[in-house]
RODO-2510 file (C-alpha; in nm, 4 decimals, decimal comma):
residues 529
     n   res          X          Y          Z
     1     x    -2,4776     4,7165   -12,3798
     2     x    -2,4564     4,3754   -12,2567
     3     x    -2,6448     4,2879   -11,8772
     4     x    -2,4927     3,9511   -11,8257
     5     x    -2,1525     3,8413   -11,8895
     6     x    -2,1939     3,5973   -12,1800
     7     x    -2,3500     3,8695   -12,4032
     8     x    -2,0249     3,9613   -12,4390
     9     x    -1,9622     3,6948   -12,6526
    10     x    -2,3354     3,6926   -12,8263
    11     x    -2,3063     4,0536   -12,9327
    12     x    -1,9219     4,0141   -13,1115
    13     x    -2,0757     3,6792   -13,2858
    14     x    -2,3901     3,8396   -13,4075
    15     x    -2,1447     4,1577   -13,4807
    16     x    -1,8311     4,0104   -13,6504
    17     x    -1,8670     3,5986   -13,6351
    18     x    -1,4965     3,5242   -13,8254
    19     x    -1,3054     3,7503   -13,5732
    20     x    -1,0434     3,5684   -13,3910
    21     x    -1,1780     3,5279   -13,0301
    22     x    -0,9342     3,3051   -12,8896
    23     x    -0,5665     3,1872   -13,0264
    24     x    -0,4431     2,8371   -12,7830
    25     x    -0,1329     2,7035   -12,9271
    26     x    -0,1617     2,6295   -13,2742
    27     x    -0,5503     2,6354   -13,2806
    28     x    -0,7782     2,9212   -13,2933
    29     x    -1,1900     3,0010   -13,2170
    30     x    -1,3881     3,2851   -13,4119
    31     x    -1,6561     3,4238   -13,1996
    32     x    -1,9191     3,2682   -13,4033
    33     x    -1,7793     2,9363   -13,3490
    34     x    -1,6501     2,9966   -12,9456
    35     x    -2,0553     3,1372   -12,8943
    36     x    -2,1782     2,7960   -13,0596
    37     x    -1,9859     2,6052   -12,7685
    38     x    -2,0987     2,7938   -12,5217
    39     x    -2,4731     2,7629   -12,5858
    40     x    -2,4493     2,4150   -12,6325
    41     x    -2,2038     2,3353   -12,3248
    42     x    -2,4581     2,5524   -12,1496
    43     x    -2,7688     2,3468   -12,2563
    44     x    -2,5680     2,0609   -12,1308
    45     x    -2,5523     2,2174   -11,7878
    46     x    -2,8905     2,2710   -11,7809
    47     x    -2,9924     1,9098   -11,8793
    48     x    -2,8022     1,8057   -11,5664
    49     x    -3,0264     1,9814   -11,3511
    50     x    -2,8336     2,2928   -11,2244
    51     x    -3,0437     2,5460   -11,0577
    52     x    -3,0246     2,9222   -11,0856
    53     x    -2,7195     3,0540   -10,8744
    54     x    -2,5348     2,7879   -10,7914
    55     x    -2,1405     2,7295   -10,8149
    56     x    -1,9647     2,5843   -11,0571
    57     x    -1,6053     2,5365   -11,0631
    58     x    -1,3792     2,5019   -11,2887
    59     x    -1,0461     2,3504   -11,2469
    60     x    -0,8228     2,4085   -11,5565
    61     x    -0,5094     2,5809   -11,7196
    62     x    -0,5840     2,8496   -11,9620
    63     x    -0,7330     2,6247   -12,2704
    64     x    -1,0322     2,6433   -12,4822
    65     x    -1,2630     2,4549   -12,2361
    66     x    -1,1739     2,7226   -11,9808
    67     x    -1,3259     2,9920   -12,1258
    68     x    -1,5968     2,7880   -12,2777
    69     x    -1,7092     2,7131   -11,9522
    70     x    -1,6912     3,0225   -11,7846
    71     x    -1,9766     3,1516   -12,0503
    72     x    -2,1480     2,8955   -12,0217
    73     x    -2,2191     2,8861   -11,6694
    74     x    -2,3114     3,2969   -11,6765
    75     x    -2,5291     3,1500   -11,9913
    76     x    -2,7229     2,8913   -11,7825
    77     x    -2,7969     3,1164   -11,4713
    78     x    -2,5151     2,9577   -11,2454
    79     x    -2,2148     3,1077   -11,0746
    80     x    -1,8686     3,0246   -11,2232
    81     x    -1,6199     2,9486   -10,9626
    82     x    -1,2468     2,9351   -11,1463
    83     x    -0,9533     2,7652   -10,9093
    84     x    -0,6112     2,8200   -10,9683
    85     x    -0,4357     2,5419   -11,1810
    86     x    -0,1428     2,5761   -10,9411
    87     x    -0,3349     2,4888   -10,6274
    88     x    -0,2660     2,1642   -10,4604
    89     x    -0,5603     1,8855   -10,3743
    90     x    -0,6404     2,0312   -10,0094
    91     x    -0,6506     2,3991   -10,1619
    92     x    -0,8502     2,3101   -10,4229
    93     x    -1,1239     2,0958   -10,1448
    94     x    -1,1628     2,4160    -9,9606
    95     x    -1,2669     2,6064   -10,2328
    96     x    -1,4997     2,3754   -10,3344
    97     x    -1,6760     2,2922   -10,0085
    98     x    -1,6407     2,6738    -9,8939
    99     x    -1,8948     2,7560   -10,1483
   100     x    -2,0993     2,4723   -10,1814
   101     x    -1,9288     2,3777   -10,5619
   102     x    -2,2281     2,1585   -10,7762
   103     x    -2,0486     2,0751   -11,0237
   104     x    -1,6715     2,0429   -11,1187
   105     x    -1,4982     2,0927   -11,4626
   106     x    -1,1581     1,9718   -11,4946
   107     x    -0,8894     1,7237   -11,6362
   108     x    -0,8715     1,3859   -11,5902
   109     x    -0,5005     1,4269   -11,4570
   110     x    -0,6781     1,6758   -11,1752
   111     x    -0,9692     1,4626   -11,1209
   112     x    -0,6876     1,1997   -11,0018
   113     x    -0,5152     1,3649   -10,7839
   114     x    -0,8837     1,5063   -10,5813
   115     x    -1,0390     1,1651   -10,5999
   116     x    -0,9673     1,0941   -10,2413
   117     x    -1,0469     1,4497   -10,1425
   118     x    -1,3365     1,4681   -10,3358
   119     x    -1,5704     1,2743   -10,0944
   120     x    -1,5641     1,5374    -9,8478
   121     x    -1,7515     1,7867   -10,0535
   122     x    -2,0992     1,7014    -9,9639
   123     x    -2,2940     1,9019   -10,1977
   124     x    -2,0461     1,8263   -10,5419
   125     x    -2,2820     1,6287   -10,7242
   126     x    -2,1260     1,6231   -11,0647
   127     x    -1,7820     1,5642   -11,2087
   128     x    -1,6903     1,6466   -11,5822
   129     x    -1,4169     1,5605   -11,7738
   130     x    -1,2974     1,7822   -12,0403
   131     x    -1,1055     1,4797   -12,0988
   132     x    -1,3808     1,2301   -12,1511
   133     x    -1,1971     0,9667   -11,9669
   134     x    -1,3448     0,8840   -11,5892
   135     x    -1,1437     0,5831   -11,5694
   136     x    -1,1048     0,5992   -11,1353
   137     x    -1,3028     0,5597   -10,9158
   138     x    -1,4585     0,9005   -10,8930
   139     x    -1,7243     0,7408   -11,0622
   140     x    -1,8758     0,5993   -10,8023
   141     x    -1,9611     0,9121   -10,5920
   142     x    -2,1045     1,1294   -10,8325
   143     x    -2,2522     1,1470   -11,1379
   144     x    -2,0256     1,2045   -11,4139
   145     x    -2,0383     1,3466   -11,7459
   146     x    -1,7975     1,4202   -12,0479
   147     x    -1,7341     1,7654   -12,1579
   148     x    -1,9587     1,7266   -12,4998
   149     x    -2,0818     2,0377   -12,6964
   150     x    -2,2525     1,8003   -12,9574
   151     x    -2,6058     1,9595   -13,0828
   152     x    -2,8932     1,8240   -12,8081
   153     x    -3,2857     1,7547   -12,9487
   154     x    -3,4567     1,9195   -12,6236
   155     x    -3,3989     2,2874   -12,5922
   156     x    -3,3497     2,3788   -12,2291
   157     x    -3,4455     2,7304   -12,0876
   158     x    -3,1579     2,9264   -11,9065
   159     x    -3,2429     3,0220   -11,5634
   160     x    -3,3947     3,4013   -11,5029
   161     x    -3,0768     3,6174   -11,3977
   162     x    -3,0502     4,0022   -11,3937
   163     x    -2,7477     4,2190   -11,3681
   164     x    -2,7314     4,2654   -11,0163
   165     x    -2,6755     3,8889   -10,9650
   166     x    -2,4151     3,6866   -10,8972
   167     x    -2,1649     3,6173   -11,1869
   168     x    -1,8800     3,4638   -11,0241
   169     x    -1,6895     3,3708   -10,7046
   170     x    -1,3005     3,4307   -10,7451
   171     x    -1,0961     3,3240   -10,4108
   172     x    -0,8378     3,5315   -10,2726
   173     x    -0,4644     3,4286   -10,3184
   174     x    -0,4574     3,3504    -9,8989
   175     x    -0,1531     3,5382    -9,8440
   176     x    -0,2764     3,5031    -9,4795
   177     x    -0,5124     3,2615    -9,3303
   178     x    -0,7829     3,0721    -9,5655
   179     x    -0,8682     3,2551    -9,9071
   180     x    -1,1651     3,4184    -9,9104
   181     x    -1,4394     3,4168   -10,1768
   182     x    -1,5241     3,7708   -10,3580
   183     x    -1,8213     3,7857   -10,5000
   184     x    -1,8920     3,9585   -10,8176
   185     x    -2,2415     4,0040   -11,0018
   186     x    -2,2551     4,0451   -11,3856
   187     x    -2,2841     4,4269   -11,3581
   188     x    -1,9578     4,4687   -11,1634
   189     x    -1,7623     4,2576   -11,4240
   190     x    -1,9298     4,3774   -11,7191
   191     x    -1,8142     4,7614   -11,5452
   192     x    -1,4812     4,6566   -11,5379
   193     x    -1,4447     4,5144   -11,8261
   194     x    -1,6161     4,8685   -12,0263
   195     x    -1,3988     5,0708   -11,8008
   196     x    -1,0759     4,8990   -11,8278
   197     x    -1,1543     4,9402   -12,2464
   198     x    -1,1678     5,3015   -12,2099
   199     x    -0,9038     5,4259   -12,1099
   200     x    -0,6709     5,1338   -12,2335
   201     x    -0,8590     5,2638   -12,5827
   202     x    -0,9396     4,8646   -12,6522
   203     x    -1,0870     4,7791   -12,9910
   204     x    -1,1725     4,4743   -13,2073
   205     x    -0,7824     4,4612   -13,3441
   206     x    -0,6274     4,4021   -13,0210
   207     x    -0,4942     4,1010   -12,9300
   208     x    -0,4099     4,0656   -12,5837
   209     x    -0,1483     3,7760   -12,4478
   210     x    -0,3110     3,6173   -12,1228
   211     x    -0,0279     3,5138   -11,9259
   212     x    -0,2118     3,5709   -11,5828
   213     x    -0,4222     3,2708   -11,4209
   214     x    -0,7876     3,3454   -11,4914
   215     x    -0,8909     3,2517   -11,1074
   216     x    -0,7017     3,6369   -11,0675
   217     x    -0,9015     3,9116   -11,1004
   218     x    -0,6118     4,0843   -11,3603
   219     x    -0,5937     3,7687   -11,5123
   220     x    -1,0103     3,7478   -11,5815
   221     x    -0,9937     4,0818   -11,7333
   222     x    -0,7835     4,0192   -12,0100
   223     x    -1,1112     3,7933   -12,1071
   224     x    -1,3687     4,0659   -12,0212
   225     x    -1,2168     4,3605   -12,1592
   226     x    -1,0915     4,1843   -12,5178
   227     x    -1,4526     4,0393   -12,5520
   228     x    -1,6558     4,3351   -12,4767
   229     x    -1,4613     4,5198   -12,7531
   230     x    -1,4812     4,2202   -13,0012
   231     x    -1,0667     4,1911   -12,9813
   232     x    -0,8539     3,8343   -12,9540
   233     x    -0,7071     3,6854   -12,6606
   234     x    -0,3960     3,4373   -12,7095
   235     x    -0,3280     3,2034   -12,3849
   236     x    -0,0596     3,1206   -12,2591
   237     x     0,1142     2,9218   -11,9915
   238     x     0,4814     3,0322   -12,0226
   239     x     0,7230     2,8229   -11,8720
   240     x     1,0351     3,0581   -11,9645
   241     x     1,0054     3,4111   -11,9695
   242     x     1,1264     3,4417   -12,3461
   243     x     0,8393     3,2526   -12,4151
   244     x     0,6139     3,5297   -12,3026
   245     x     0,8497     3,7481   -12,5739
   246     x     0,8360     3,4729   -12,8468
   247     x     0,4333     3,4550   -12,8138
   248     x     0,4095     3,8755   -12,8772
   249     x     0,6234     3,8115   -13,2152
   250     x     0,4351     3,5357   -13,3431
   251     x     0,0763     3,6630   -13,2874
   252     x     0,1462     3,9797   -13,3226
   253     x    -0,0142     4,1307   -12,9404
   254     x    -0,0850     4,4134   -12,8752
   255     x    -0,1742     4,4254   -12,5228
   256     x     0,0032     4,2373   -12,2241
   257     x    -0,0783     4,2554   -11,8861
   258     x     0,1688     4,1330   -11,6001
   259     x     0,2952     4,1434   -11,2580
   260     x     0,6108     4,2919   -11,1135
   261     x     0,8022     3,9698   -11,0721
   262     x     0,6928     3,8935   -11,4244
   263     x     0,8940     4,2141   -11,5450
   264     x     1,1085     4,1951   -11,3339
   265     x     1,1765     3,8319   -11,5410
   266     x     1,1342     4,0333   -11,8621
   267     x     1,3128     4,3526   -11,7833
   268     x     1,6293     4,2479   -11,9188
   269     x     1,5441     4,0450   -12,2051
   270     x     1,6458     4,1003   -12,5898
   271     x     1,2507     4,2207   -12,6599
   272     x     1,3523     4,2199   -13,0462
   273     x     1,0838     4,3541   -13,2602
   274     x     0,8237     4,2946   -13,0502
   275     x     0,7973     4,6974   -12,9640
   276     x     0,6141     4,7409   -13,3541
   277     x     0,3049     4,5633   -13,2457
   278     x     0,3118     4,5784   -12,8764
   279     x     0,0735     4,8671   -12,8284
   280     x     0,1242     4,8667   -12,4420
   281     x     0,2056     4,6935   -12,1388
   282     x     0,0159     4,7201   -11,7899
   283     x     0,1314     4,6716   -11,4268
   284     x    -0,0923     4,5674   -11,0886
   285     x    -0,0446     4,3507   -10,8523
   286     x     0,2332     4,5569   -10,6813
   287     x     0,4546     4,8552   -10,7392
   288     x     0,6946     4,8105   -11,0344
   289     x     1,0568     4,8555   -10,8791
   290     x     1,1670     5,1878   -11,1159
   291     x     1,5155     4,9901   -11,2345
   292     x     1,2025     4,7614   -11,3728
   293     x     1,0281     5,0087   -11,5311
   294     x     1,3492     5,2256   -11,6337
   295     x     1,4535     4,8832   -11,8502
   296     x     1,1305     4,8151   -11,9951
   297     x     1,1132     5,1552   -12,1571
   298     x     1,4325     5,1159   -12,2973
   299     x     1,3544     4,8246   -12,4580
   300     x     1,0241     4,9239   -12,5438
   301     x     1,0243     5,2894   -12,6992
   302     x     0,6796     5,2555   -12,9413
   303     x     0,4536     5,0748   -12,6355
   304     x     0,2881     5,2554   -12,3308
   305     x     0,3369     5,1918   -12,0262
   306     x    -0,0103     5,1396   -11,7656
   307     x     0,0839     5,1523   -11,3932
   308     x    -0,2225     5,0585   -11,2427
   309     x    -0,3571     4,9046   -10,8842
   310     x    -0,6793     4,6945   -10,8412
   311     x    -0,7955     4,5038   -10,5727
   312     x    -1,0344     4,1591   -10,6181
   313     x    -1,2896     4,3183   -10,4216
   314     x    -1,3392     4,5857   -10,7044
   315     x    -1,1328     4,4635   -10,9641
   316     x    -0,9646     4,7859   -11,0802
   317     x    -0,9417     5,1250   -10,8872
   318     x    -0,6685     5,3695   -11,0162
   319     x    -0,3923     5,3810   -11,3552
   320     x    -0,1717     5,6429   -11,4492
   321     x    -0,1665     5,7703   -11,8113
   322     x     0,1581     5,7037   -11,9799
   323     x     0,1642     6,0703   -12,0257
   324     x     0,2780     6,1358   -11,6744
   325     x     0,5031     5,8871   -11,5927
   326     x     0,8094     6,0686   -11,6683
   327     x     0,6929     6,3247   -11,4398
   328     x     0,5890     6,1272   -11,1324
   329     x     0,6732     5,7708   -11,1829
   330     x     0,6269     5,6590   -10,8728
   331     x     0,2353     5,7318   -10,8949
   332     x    -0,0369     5,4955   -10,8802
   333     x    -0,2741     5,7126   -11,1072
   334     x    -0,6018     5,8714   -11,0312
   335     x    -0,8743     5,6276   -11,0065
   336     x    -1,0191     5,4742   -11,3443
   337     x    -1,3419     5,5484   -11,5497
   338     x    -1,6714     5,5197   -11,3045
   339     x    -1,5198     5,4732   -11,0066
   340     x    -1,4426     5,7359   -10,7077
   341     x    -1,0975     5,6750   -10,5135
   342     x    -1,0417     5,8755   -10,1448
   343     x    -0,8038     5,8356    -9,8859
   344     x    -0,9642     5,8898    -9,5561
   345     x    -0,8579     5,8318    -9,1968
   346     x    -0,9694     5,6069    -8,9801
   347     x    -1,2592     5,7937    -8,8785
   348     x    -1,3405     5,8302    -9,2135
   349     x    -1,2642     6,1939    -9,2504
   350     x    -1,1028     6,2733    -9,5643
   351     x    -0,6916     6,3153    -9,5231
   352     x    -0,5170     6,6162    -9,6212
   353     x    -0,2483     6,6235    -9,9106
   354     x     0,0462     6,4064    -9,8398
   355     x    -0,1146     6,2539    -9,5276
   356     x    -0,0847     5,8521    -9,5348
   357     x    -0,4239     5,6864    -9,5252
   358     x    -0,7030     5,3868    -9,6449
   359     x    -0,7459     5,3715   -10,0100
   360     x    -1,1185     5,3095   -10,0231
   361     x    -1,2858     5,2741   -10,3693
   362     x    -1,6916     5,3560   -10,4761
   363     x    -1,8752     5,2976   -10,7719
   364     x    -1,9777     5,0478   -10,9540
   365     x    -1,7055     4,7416   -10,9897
   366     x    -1,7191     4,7140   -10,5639
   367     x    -1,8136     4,3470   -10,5468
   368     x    -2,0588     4,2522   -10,3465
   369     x    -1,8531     4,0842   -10,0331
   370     x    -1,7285     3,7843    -9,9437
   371     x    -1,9576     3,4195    -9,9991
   372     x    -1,9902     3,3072    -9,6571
   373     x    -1,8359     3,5187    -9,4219
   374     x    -1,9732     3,8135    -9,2923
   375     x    -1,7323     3,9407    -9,0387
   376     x    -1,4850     3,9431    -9,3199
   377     x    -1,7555     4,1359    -9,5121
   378     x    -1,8353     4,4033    -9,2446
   379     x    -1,4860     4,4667    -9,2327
   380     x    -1,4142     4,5440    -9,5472
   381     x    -1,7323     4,6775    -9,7109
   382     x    -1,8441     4,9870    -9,5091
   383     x    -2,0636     5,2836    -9,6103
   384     x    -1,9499     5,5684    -9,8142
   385     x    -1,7240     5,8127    -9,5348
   386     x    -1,8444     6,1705    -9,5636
   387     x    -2,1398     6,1645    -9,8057
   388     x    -2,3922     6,3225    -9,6886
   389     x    -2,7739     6,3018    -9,8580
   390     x    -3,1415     6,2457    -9,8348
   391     x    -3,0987     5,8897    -9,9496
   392     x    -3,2020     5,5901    -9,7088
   393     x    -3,0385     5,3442    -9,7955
   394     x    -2,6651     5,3500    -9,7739
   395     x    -2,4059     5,3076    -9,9944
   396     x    -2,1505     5,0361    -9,9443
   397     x    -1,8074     5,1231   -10,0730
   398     x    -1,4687     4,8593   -10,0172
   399     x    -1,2106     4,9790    -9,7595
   400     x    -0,8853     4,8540    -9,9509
   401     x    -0,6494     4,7935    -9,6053
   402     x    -0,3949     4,9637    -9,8328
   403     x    -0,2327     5,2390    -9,7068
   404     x    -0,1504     5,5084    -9,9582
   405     x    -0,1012     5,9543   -10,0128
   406     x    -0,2671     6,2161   -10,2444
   407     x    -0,0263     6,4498   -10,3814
   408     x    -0,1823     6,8336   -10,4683
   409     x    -0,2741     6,7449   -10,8020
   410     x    -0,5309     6,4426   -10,6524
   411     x    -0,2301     6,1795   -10,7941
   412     x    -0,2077     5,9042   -10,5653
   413     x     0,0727     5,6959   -10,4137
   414     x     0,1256     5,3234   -10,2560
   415     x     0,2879     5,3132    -9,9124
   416     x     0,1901     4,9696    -9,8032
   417     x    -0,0759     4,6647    -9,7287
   418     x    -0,1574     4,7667    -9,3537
   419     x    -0,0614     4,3763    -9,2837
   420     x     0,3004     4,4193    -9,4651
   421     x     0,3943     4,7622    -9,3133
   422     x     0,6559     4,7100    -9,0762
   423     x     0,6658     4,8961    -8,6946
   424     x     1,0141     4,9084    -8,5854
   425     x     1,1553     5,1500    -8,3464
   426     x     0,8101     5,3374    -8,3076
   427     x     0,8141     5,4319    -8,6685
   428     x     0,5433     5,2555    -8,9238
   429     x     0,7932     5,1525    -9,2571
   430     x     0,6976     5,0655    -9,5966
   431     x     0,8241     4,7542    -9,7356
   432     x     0,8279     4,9245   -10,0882
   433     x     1,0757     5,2135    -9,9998
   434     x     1,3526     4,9600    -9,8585
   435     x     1,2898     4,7348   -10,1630
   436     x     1,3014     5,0633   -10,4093
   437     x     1,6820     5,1237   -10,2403
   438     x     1,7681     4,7663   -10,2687
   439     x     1,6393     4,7088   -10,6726
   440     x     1,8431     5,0593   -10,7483
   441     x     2,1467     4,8407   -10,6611
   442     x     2,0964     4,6501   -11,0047
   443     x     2,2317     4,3530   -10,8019
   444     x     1,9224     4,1452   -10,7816
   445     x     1,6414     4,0135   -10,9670
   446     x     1,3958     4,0103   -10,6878
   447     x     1,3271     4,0985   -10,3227
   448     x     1,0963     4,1564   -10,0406
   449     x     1,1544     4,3585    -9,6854
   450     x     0,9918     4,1720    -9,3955
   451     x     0,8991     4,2885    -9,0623
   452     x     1,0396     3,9964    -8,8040
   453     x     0,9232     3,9952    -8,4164
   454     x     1,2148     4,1370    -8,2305
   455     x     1,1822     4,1583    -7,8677
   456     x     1,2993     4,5774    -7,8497
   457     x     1,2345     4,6382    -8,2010
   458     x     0,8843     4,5352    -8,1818
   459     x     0,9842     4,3917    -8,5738
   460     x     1,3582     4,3733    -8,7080
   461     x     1,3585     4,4657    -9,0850
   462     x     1,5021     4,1496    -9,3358
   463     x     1,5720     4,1844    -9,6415
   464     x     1,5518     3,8619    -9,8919
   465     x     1,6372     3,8833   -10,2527
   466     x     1,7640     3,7161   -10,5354
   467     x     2,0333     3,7804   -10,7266
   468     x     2,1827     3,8305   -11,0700
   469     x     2,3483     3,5084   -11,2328
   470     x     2,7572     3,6760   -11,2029
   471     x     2,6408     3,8304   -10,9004
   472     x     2,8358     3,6252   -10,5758
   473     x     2,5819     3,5898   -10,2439
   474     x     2,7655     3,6720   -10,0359
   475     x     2,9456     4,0232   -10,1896
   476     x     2,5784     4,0773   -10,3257
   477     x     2,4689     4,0771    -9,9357
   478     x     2,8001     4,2744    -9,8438
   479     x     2,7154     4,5193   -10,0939
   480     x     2,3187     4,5724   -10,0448
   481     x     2,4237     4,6665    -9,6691
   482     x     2,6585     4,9266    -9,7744
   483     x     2,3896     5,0934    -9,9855
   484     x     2,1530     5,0871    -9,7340
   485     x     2,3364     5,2402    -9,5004
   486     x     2,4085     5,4720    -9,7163
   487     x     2,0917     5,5409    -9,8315
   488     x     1,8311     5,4530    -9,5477
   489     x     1,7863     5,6253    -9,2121
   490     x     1,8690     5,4031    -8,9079
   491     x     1,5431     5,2910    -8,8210
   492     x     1,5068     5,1549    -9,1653
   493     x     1,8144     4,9853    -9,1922
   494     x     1,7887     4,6029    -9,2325
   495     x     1,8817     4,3957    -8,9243
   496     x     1,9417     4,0750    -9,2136
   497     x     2,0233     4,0141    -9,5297
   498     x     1,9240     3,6801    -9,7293
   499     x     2,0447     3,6231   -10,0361
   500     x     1,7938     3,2729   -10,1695
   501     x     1,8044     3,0998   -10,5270
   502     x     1,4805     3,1547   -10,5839
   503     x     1,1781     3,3699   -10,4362
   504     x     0,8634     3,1792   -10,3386
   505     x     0,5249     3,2814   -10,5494
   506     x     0,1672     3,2573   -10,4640
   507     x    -0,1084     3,0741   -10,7140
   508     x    -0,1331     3,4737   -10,8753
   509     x     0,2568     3,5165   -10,9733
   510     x     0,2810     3,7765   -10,6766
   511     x     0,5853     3,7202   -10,3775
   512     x     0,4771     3,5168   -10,0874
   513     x     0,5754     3,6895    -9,7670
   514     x     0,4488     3,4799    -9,5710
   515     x     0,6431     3,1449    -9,6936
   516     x     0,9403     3,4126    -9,6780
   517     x     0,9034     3,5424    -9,3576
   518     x     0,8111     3,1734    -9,2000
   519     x     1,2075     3,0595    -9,1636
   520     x     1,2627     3,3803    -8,9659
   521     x     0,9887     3,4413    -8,6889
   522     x     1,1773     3,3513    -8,4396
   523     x     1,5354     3,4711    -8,5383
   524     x     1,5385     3,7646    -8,3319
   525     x     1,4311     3,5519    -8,0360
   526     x     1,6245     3,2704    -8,0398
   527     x     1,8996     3,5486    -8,0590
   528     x     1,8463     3,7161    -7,7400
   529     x     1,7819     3,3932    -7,5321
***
């Protein structure tokens, strides 16, 4: 069993060296040859002087010198930092002076576009160009080097690193306020990755499409869990979502991995043959909207269905077997291999059945906080409620700030994010159960319920969705009200109705309620002035 995150790739080389590791495009990697680039790309590292634990970040779309450098940064006893590709200039500064970044890896497009940022982060000292261009004037800051792999004369040492150390730094989407750095040590990735292989029943002929960014948790695990088993990852960066369908067919994949308002894209697609190698699909990120999953099983009668809810501070927590879907599909799962789930009140106190409370997760995959910011970290990582024994020191477990039930047979249900459940009227409202009423409809693609500041209400529920192509706005809006009030008690019923072209995203593919709700906060005011 591997102790350090590049082993992964060290063990599958010595193990099977022609296996397909990674498919980009029309090129491909064996592990042999992908473990080559890493040691070498990692002896370069080390000839630049990098000392033992500190951050490296990496800058990139899903390509071969992604990965590559990932490895090789766990290889040379650093800490791999990856940034969303999406993220603009001033995003991308934060990240970089937030955790003191040493050296970054990234395009020479990208390295344009941060040049004038770039001399605010005081402790970057290197820039590398996968490129090999450094044409600007970048130059002149730092030291810069070109992302070579060639064979070096002087062997360098990797620095001393055991499990328990830290592997990697993945930031937050910042759905509100500043992203926040989670930090993860080899153990808790290497964890996930064994766990996630289990019950998914991974092995060496899988190949699973990476669609996900790799700066997201889900996304990163698509790596880990293919490489621990010796299987092939295929990358992509789908710009339509029948590209997503046309990349299963040609490379045959077996495993995808997505987010709901990636199948929500995909729900309604011609899926073809795709069905006779697709082993199964998974779902995080979010509650699939059951007109989703209804669709997807149609289409897809040979593959299984995962629904399945992680968190970045522990990676993965609960799935539910494909086995019981049919009988509760509205479940979340019990929680995964290694890992203890509860629901406990605030005091800590375990909840009865059916009572709402925190998800809070155990084991080994918690992370170990957040880099730089202890409040955050206090909140969120808390000792173990109700375990009582002779140890002395305590166990830290992560309190999720997601609100969900336990049904009698220990099955457990999402209700809400505590920051997205919506107080109107005296009663606490989940988002999901408006949205669940709305997506039954089969009038719109996507949508979100918002709570709104109202000035009696506390918050006014809005509704914002998109719609189908035939499907008019404003009899789509007409017609969503009439089914809510059909459907939905009063206090639930939606004070507005948007119907937008198209629904805002964060940098991991999830809805951004807070771009949504930012038009609004003051609708409800300005009305009763």
């Amino acid at each position: 069993m591997p102790k350090q995150l590049h082993e992964f790739i060290e063990l599958s080389a010595a193990r099977s060296p022609s296996q397909t590791a990674l498919n980009y495009k029309r090129e491909s990697l064996d592990y042999q040859t992908l473990n080559k680039e890493i040691l070498s790309f990692g002896q370069a590292l080390l000839e630049l002087g990098i000392s033992s634990g500190e951050r490296i970040a990496i800058y990139l779309p899903k390509q071969f010198e992604t990965v590559i450098s990932f490895f090789a940064v766990s290889y040379s006893g650093a800490v791999f930092v990856p940034i969303n590709p999406l993220l603009k200039p001033e995003q991308v500064t934060y990240i970089l002076k937030d955790c003191n970044v040493r050296i970054l890896i990234s395009s020479h497009d990208r390295l344009a576009q941060l040049q004038e940022f770039l001399n605010n982060c005081h402790d970057l000292m290197t820039v590398i160009d996968v490129n090999n261009k450094l044409d600007f004037d970048v130059k002149q800051r730092f030291k810069t080097q070109h992302f070579a792999t060639a064979s070096r004369t002087e062997i360098y040492n990797p620095h001393l690193r055991i499990d328990s150390d830290i592997a990697a730094i993945l930031y937050t989407s910042g759905s509100t306020g500043k992203p926040k750095g989670v930090v993860l040590s080899h153990k808790n990735i290497i964890a996930g990755a064994k766990s996630v292989a289990e019950y998914l029943n991974n092995s060496s002929v899988d190949n699973l499409l990476a669609v996900l960014p790799f700066s997201f948790d889900y996304g990163l695990s698509q790596l880990t869990t293919a490489f621990h088993v010796g299987a092939s990852v295929t990358m992509l960066d789908y710009l339509l979502p029948r590209d997503v369908i046309k990349t299963i067919e040609k490379y045959a994949i077996t495993g995808l991995a997505g987010v709901p308002p990636l199948w929500n894209q995909l729900a309604n697609l011609d899926w073809g043959n795709t069905s006779k190698t697709l082993r199964y699909i998974t779902n995080s990120g979010g509650a699939m909207p059951q007109a989703t999953l209804t669709s997807l099983r149609k289409s897809l009668p040979n593959t299984e269905t995962f629904l399945m809810y992680g968190l970045t501070e522990a990676f993965r927590s609960t799935y539910l077997p494909p086995s019981e879907i049919d009988k509760r599909p509205t479940s979340m799962g019990k929680a995964i291999p290694n890992a203890e789930v509860m629901v406990v009140r605030a005091d800590g106190s375990p909840c009865a059945v059916g009572e709402p409370g925190e998800l809070v997760h155990r084991g080994s995959l918690v992370s170990l906080g957040y880099w730089n910011a202890s409040q955050k970290t206090a909140e969120h990582f808390k000792p173990v409620p109700a375990k009582e024994n002779g140890l002395t020191l305590t166990e830290i477990a992560v309190w999720s700030g997601d609100t969900v039930k336990m049904d009698e047979e220990g099955y457990l249900y999402f209700i809400a994010r505590k920051d997205d459940m919506i107080k109107t009227s005296g009663y606490r409202v989940s988002p999901t159960e408006i949205e669940e009423v709305v997506y039954a409809t089969g009038l719109v693609s996507e949508v979100a319920a918002l709570g709104i500041p109202h000035p009696t209400l506390g918050q006014a529920i809005v509704v914002i969705a998109t719609v189908q192509e035939e499907t008019a706005q404003e009899e789509a809006a007409e017609q969503i009200l009439t089914v809510c009030k059909r459907q939905l008690p009063n206090f639930m019923m939606p004070a507005h109705i948007e119907i937008i072209a198209l629904m805002p995203k964060n940098p991991n593919g999830k809805i951004d309620r807070k771009q949504l709700a930012q038009p609004h906060k003051n609708r409800f005011q300005d009305e009763n002035q």
